[in-house]
N, C-alpha and C positions, 0 to 999 in steps of 0.2 A: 231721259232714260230712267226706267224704274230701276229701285232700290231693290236688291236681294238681301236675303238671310244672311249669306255670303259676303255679302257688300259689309254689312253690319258686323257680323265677326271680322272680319279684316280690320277693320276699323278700331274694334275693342282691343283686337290683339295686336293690335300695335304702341299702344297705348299699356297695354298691359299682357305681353308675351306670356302663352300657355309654358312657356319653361319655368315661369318663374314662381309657380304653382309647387305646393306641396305636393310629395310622392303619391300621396293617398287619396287627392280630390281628384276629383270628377269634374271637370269643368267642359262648355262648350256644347253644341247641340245636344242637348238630350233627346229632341220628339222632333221631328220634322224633316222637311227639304231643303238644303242650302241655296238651291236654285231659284225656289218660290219669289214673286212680288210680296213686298211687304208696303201696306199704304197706313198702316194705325197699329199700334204697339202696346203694349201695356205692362210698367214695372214694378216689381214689388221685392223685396227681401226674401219673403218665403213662398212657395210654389202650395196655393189651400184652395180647397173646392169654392171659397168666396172669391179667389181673386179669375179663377176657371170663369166662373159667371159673369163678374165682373170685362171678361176678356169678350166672353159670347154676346154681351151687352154691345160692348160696344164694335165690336164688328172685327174686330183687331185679329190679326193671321201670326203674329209673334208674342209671345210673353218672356221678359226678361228678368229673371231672376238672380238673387247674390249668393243664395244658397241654393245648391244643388238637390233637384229630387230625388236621381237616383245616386245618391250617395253611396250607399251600399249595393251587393247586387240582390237581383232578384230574380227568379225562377221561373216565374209566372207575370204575365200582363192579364190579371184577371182582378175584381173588387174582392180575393182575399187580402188584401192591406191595401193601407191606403195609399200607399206608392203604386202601386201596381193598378189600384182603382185611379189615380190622377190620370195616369201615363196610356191609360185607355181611353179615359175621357180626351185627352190631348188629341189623341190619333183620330178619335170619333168626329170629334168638332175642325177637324185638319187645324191647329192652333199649335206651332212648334212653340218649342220650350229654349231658351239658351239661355247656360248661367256661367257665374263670372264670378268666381268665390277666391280662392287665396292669391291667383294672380294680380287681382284690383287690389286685394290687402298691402301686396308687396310690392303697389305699381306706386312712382311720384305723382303727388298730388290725387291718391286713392282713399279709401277708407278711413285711413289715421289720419290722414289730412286735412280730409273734412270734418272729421271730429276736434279735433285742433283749433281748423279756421270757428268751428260755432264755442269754444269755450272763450274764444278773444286772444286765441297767443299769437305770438308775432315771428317772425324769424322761423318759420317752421322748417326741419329737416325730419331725416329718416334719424331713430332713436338707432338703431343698429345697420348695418349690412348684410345681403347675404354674403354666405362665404361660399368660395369654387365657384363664380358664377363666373370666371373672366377664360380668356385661353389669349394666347398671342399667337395669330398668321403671322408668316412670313412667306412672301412669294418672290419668285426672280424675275424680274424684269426688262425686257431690251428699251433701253434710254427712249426709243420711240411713242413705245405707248406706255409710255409711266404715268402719264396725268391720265390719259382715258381709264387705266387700270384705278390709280389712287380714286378719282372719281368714282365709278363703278363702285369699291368699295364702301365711301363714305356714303353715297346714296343707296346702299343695303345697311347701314346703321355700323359701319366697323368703325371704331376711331372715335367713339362718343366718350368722354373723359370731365366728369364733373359737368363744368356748365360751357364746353366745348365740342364741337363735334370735327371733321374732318382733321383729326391728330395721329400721322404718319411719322416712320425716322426711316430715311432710305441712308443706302453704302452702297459706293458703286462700287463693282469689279468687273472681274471678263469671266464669262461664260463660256462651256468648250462643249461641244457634242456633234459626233457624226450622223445623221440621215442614215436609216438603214433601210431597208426594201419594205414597204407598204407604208411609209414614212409619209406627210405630206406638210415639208418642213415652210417654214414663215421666211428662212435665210437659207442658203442650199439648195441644194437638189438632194431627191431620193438615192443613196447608193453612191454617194458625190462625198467629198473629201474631208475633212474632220472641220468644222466653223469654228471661231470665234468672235465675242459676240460683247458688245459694252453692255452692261446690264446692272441692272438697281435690284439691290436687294432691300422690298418696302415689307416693311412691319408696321401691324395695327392690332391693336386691341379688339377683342371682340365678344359680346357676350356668348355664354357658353351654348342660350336657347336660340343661337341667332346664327348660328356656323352655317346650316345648311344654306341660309338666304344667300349669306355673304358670298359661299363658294360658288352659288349658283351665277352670282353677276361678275366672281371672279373669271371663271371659266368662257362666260360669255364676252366681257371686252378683252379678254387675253389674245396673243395673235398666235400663239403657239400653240399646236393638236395637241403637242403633251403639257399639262401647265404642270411647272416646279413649286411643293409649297410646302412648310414646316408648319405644325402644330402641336404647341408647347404649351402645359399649363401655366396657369398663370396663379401663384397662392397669396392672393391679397382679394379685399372685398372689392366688389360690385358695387359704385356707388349710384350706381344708374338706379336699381332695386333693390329693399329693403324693408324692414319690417317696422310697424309702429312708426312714432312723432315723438319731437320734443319741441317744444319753443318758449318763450316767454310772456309773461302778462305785461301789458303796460304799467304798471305800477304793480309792487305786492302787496298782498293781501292776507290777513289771514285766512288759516284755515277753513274757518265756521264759514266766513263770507265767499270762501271759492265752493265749499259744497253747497250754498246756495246759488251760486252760479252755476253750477253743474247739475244741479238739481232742474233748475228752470231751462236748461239749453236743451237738456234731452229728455226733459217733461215726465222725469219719472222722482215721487215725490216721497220713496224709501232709500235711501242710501246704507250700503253698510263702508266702515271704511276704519283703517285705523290710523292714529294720529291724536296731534295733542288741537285741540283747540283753537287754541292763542299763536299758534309756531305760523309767522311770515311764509307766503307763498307767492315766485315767482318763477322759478322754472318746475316747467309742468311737463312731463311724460305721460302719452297716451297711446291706446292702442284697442281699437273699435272690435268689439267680438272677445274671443277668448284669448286674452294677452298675458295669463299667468307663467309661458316661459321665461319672459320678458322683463320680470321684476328686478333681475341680478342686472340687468343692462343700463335700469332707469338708478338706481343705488349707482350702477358705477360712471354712469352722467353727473350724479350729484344731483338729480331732479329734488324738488319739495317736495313732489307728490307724483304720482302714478295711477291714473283714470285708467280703466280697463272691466273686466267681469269677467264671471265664472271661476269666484274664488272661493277654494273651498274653507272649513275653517282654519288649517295648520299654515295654508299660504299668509292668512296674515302676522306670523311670527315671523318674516323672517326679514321684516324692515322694525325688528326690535334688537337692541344693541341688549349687552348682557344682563346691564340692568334689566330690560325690560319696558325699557324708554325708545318711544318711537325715532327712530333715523332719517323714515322717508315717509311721508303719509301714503295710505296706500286707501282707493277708492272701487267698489264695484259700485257700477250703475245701471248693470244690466244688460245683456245683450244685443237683445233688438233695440235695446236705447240707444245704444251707442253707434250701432252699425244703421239705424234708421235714414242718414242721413245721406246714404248710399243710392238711393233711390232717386233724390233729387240731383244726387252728383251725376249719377248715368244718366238724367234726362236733359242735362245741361250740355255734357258734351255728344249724346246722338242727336239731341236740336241743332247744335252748331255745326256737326258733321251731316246729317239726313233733315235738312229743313224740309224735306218734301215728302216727309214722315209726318205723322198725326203721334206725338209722342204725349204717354197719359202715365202718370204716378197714380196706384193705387190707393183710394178711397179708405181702403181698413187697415184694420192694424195687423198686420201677419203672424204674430206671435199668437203661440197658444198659452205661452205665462203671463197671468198681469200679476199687477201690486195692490195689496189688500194692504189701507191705512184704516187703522181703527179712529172714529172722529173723537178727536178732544172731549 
């Protein structure tokens, strides 16, 4: 059976739920038909008239991107901007567009992950959580179909808890309700005399982007036309999704020696960063793209240091204690340095999920910044 556009978003968004995406992004088909065959692909960081060609080259019907083209809106599909001129040329050449920007950032083993895994740390986790991401179902259940419901459940993602999944608490009691005319009860009759009913009341966790799935396979293994169900928020984090990494090095190092490390891992050879020197470095906070919220999170980790970009100058005062003496080192390396890695992560896991894909990593470098070293 051929692969859809479709096929392939399902796939990414499962792995990394459109809820758990910033208010503001864009994410998911930009250009295209979800229904199309997809037999060759082509991915890159940023959506640039080299990687368009590069796409036309090689015959590919998808391009997948980490940043969004149309970020903002736009008014016009015509070559007055260059959004507007990509987003023509896409339609022209039939070559849909789908990207996968802050939901990958805040997905396990996404963005920050992969930045993590190439500096050498070990132990990696999410540097923070999101917050409000959780809700607790409660539904009522007849003792008969508890399991096919708990099931139902766990097999739409309710009950994922840490590094557990299918995690319920039922209470039995007895359920009371009469059938009334156009009723068309599971126990009773229509217009028949008030029931009661031994019933489980099961509770699960569920993420906040994930209610609609869950109720949908609720509904369907339920035996009862009216299904009974509570939802409560839930005010603790999300450990399923999250922002940034933290982990540690195999041994510490100093400072000097980890921004050569960092240097060589994301192959960009200006760092700006502040920090002393000589100060031992082994738990390391990181966070691919623009991770300047993030610095109060990695100080209250106790990291050594903090790898990230897009900082401006006053952000580096604020891992300086009163003196003036650094607390936490704090690193830009660059944007597309850091998130470059991204690339290689989506072709890893849509090879393992679409082997019957022609799946290709982009040739250039998609940024329009480089780094200008003056030679010795």
């Amino acid at each position: 059976m051929a692969t859809t556009i479709a096929d392939i978003a399902r796939s990414l968004e499962t792995w990394a739920p459109p809820g758990t995406a910033e208010s503001w992004d864009k994410i998911g088909l930009h250009v295209g038909d979800p229904s199309r065959d997809v037999t060759t692909a082509l991915i890159g960081l940023d959506m640039t008239p080299q990687l368009l060609e590069e796409a036309k080259t090689l015959g590919a019907e998808l391009i997948l991107t980490h940043h969004p083209l149309l970020l903002k809106p736009v008014s016009f599909i015509t070559p007055a901007s260059q959004t507007g001129y990509l987003a023509l040329r896409l339609a022209e050449a039939r070559i849909a567009l789908y990207c996968i920007h802050t939901n990958l950032d805040s997905a396990r083993d996404g963005v920050s992950f992969a930045l993590g895994e190439q500096l050498g740390l070990e132990n990696i986790r999410f540097l923070g959580s999101l917050e409000s991401g959780l809700i607790k179902l409660a539904v009522f259940v007849p003792e008969s179909h508890a399991e096919a419901v708990r099931t139902a459940l766990a097999e739409a993602g309710a009950g994922r808890i840490g590094n557990y999944d299918t995690c319920s608490f039922s209470i039995p009691g007895s359920g009371t309700f009469r059938p009334l005319e156009g009723s068309n009860p599971t126990i009773g009759r229509a217009k028949g005399k008030m029931e009661t009913v031994s019933e489980l009341r099961i509770e699960v966790e569920v993420a906040r982007w994930n209610v609609s799935a869950v109720l949908k396979a609720l509904f369907s293994a339920h035996p009862y036309d009216e299904v009974v169900y509570d939802i409560f928020p839930v005010e603790q984090p999300n450990r399923a999704a999250g922002f940034g990494a933290i982990g540690e090095l195999p041994e510490p190092e100093s400072l000097q020696a980890f921004l050569g490390r960092v240097s060589s891992a994301v192959n960009n050879p200006a760092l700006r960063y502040a920090g002393d020197l000589e100060a031992p470095v082994r738990k390391v906070a990181v966070c691919g793209g623009a991770g300047t919220p993030f610095i109060r999170f990695a100080m209250r980790e106790k990291a050594d240091v903090f790898v990230t970009s897009d900082l401006s100058h006053h952000r580096f005062f604020e891992v300086l204690d009163n003196e003036g003496q650094p607390i936490m080192a704090l690193v830009d390396a660059g944007h597309y340095e850091t998130e470059r890695f991204t690339e290689d992560l989506l072709r890893a896991h849509l090879l393992n999920a679409f082997p019957d894909v022609d799946w290709h990593v982009t040739c250039t470098r998609t940024s329009a910044g480089k780094t200008f070293v003056h030679p010795a």
